[in-house]
C-alpha positions as CSV (number, residue, x, y, z in Angstrom):
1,X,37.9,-3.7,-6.6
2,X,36.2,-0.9,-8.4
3,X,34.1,1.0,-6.8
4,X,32.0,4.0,-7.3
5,X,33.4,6.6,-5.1
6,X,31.6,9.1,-2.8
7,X,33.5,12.3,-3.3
8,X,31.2,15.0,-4.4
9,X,28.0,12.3,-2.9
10,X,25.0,14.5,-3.8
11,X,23.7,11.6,-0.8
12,X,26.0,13.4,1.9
13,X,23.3,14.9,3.9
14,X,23.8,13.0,6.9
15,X,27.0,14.3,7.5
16,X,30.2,12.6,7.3
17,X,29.3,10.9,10.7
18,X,27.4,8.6,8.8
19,X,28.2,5.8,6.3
20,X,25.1,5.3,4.0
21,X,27.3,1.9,2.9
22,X,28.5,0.6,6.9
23,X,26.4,-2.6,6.6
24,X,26.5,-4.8,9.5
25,X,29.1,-7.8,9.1
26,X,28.3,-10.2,5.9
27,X,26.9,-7.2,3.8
28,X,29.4,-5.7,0.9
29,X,28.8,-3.2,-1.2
30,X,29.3,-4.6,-4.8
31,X,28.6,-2.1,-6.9
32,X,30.9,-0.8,-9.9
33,X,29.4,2.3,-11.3
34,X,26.5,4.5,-11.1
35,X,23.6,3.2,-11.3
36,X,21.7,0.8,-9.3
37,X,23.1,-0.6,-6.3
38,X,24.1,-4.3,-5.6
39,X,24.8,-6.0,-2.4
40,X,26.8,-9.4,-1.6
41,X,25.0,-11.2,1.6
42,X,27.3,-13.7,2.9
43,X,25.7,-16.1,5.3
44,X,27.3,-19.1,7.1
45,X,26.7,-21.7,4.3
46,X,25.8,-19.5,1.3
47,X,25.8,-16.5,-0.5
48,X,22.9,-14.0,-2.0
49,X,23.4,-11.2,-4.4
50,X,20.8,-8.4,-4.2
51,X,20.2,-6.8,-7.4
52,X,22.8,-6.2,-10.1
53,X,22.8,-2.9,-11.1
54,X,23.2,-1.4,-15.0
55,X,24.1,-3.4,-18.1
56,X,26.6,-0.9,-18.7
57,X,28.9,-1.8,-15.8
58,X,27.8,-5.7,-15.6
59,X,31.5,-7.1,-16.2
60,X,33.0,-4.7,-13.4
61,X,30.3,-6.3,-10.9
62,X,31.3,-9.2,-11.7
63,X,34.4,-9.2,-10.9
64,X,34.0,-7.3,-7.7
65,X,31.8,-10.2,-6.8
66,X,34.4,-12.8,-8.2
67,X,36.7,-10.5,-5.7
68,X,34.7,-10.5,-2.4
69,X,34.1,-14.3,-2.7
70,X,38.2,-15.0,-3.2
71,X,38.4,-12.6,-0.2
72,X,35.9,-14.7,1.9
73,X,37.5,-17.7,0.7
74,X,34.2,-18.7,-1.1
75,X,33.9,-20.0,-4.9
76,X,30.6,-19.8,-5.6
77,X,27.6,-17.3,-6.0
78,X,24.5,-19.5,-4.9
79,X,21.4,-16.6,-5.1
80,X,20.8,-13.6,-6.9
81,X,17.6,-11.5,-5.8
82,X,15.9,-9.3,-7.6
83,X,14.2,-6.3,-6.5
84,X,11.8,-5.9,-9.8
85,X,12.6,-5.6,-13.3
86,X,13.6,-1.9,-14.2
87,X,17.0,-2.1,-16.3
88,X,19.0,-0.2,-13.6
89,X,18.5,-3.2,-11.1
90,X,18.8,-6.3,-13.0
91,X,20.8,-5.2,-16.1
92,X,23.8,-6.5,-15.8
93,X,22.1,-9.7,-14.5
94,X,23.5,-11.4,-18.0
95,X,26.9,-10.4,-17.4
96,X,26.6,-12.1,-13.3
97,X,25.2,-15.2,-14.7
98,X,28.1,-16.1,-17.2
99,X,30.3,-15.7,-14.7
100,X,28.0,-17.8,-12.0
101,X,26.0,-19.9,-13.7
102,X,24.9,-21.7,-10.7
103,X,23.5,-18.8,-9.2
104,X,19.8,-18.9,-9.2
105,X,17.8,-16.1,-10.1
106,X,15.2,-15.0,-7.6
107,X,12.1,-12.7,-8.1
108,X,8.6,-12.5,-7.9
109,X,6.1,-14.2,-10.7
110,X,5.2,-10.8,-12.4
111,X,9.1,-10.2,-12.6
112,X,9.7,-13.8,-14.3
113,X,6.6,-13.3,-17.0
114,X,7.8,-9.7,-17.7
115,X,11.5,-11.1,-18.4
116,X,10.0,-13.7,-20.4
117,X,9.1,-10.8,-23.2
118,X,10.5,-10.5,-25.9
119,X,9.4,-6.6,-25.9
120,X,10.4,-6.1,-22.5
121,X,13.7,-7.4,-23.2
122,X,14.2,-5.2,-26.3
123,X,13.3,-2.2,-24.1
124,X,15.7,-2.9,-21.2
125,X,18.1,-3.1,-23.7
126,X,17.6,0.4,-25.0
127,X,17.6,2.0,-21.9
128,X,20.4,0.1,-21.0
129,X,22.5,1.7,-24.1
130,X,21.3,5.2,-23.0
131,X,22.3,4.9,-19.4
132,X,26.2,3.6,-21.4
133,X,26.4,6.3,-23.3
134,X,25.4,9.0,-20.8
135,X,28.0,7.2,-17.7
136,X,30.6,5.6,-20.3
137,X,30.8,7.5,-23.3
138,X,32.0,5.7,-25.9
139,X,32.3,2.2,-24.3
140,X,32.4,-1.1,-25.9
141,X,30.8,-2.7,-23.5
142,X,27.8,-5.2,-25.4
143,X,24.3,-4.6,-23.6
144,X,23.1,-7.9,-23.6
145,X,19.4,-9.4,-22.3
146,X,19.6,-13.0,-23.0
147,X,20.0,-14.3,-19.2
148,X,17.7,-12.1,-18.2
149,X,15.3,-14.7,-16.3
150,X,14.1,-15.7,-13.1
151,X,14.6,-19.3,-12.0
152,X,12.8,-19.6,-8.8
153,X,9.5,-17.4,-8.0
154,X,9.1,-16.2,-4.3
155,X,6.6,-14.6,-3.0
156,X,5.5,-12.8,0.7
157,X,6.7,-14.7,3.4
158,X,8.7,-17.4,1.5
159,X,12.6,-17.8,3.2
160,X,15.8,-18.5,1.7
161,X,18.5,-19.9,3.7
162,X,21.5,-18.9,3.5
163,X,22.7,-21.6,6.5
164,X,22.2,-20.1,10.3
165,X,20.9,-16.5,8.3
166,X,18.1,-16.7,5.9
167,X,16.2,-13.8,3.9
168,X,12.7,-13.4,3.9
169,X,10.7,-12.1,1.5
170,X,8.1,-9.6,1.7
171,X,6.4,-8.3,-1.4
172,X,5.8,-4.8,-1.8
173,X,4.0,-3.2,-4.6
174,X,3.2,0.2,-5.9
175,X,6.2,1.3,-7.6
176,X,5.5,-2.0,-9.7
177,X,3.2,-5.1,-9.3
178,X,6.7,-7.4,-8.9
179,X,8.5,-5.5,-6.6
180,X,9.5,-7.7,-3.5
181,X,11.7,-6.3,-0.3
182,X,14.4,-8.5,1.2
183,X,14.9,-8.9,5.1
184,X,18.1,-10.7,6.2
185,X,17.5,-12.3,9.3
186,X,18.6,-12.5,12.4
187,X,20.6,-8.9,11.8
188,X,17.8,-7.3,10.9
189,X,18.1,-5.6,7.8
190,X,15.5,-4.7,5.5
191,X,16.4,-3.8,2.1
192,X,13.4,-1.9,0.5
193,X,12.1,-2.1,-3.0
194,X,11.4,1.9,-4.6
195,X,7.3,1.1,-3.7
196,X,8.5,2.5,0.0
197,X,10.5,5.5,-1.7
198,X,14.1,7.3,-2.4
199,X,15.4,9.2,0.0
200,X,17.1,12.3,-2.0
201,X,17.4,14.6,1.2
202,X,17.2,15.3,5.0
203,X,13.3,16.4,4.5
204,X,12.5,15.3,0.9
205,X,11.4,11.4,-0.6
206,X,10.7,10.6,-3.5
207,X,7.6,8.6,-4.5
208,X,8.8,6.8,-7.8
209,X,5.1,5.2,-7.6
210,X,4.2,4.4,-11.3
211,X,1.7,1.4,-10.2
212,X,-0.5,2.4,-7.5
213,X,-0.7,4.8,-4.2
214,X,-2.9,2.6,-2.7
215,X,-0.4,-0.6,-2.8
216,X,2.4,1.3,-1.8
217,X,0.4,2.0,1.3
218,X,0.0,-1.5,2.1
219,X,4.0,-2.3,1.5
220,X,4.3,0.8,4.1
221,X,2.3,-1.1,6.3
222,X,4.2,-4.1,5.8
223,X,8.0,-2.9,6.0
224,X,6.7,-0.4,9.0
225,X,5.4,-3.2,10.7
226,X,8.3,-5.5,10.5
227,X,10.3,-3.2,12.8
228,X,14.0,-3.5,11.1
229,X,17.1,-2.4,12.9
230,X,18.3,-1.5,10.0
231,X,16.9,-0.5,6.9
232,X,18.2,-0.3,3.1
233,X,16.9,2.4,0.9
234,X,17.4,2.0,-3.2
235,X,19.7,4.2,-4.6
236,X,20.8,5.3,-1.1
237,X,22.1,2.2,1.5
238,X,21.7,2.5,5.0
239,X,19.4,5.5,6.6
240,X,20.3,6.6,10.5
241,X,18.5,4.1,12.8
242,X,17.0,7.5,14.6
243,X,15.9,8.2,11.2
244,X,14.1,5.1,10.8
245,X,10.7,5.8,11.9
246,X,10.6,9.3,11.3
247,X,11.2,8.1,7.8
248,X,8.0,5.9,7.2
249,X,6.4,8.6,8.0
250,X,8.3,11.1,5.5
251,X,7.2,8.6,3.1
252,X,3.6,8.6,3.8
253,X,3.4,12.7,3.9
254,X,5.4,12.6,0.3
255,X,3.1,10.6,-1.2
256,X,-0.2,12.7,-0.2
257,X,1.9,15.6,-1.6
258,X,1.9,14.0,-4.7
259,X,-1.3,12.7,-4.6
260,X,-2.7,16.4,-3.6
261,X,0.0,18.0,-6.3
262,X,-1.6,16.3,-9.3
263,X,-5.3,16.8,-8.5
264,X,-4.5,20.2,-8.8
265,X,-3.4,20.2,-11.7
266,X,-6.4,18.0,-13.2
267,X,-8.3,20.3,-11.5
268,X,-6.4,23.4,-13.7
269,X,-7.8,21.3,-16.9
270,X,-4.0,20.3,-17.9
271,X,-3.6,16.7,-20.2
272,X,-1.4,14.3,-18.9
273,X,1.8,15.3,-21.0
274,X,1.4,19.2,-19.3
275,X,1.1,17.5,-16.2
276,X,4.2,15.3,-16.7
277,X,6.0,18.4,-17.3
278,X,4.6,20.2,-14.5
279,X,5.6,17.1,-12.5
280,X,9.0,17.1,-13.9
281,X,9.7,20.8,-13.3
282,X,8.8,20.7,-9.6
283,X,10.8,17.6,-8.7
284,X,13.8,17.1,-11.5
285,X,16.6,18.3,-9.5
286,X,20.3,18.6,-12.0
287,X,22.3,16.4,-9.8
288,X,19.6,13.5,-10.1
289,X,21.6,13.0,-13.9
290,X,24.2,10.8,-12.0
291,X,21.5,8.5,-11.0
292,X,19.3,8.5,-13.6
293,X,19.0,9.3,-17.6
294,X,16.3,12.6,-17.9
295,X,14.5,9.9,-20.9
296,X,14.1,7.3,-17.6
297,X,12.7,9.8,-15.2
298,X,10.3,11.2,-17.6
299,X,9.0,8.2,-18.0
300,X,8.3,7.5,-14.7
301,X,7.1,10.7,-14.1
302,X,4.4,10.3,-16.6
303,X,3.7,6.7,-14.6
304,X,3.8,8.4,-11.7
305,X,1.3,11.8,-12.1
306,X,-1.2,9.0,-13.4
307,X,-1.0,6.7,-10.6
308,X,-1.6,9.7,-8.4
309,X,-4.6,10.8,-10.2
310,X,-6.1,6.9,-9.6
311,X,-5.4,6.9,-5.7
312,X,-8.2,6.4,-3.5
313,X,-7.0,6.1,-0.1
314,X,-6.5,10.1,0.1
């Protein structure tokens, strides 16, 4: 299986105690390269594939998928989920879908109209070139976008069942308006969309909100409220449990930061491109490169200062 590997984890800051990827029983890690993660859910009856990850690595995921499912003794891929519909989380969902075409593609209603696009399409594939060159230098690997589609819409509180499990869906907006969080019941495990943050160190979250504050609240709420034994961060995997509800919290502080951090700046008379900078050279930290393409970030760093400045709950 290939594997991204953790030496050098810029995500370490737990200590080597703790495994960010030690999901309870049923949950593999399935992703290939860097990038966004993906996760295999095996229930009792049938299988669910959260996310996909980058166009770039979409045949490696495949195959680690193909992999597990030999391992389990399983032949089929029955669900994929999606998280929303940013490049680096349902990129490679082409690649999945020739090799399961019976898997049926899950997401929320503003996730299967944005997919629909022609433009939308176009620009996932650009970004999805950029994040090949920058990882894979010189890769043939095709970025494709046709399969990019959502088959069945869900929506808060709808339930998938995967025999005596079943995932539930909650749907939590702010980083965009179709962004939905999974729950994988009865083990508890809640596997948040970015509108509830990144975790990038012991004290520090990021806020990738580039849709609204005040919805990101309300998916706070929602995830807080659900009381998870364990909970899934993107781009991360597993926090601590003791961390778990210091971390809601960490969230909510991070964002009135923000919120606070842009006013200011309005407030100095700066446009919204000095601002982005500003933004940029405040949070942009060197190592975030193996996660994310600088042209990405940017762009949601723009989003982001001007969701801030729109915020009304602080």
């Amino acid at each position: 299986m290939i594997c991204e590997k953790n030496e050098d984890d810029i995500f370490e800051f737990f200590g080597a105690e703790h495994d960010r990827f030690g999901f309870p029983e049923g949950v593999y890690r399935m992703t290939s390269m860097r990038g966004g993660e993906t996760y295999l859910i095996a229930g009792s009856e049938k299988t669910a594939l959260y996310d996909c990850g980058m166009a770039y690595c979409g045949p490696y995921t495949a195959a680690n998928i193909k992999e597990k499912l030999n391992e389990l003794g399983r032949d089929k891929l029955d669900y994929i989920l999606l998280s929303h519909s940013h490049y680096d989380h349902m990129g490679a969902l082409p690649y999945i879908k020739r090799e399961f075409p019976e898997a049926i593609v899950v997401g929320s209603a503003k996730c299967a109209r944005i997919l629909s696009r022609p433009g939308a399409r176009e620009a996932i594939g650009e970004l999805g070139k950029t994040a090949r060159e920058l990882y894979t230098p010189g890769s043939s690997v095709e970025i494709i976008t046709d399969g990019l589609q959502v088959d069945i819409v869900a929506g808060d509180g709808d339930v998938i069942s995967l025999g005596e499990e079943q995932v539930r869906v909650l749907e939590t907006k702010g980083h965009t308006d179709c962004s939905l969080t999974y729950a994988v019941e009865p083990m508890g495990l809640l596997i948040c969309s970015e509108s509830t943050g990144i975790i990038e160190s012991i004290t520090y979250v990021n806020t990738p909100i580039l849709k609204s504050f005040d919805d990101s609240q309300i998916s706070l709420a929602k995830c807080r409220e659900y009381g998870a034994e364990y909970i899934c961060l993107p781009h991360f995997g597993l926090l601590p449990k003791h961390m778990n509800e210091k971390y809601w919290q960490m969230f909510e502080d991070a964002c009135r930061e923000v919120i606070g951090f842009a006013r200011d700046l309005e407030k100095k008379g700066q446009n919204i491109e000095e601002m982005t900078r500003s933004y940029y050279n405040k949070y942009w930290n060197p190592k975030f490169i193996k996660e994310q393409p600088v042209e990405a970030y940017m762009i949601n760093a723009e989003a982001t200062v001007k969701a801030a400045l729109k915020a009304e709950y602080c």
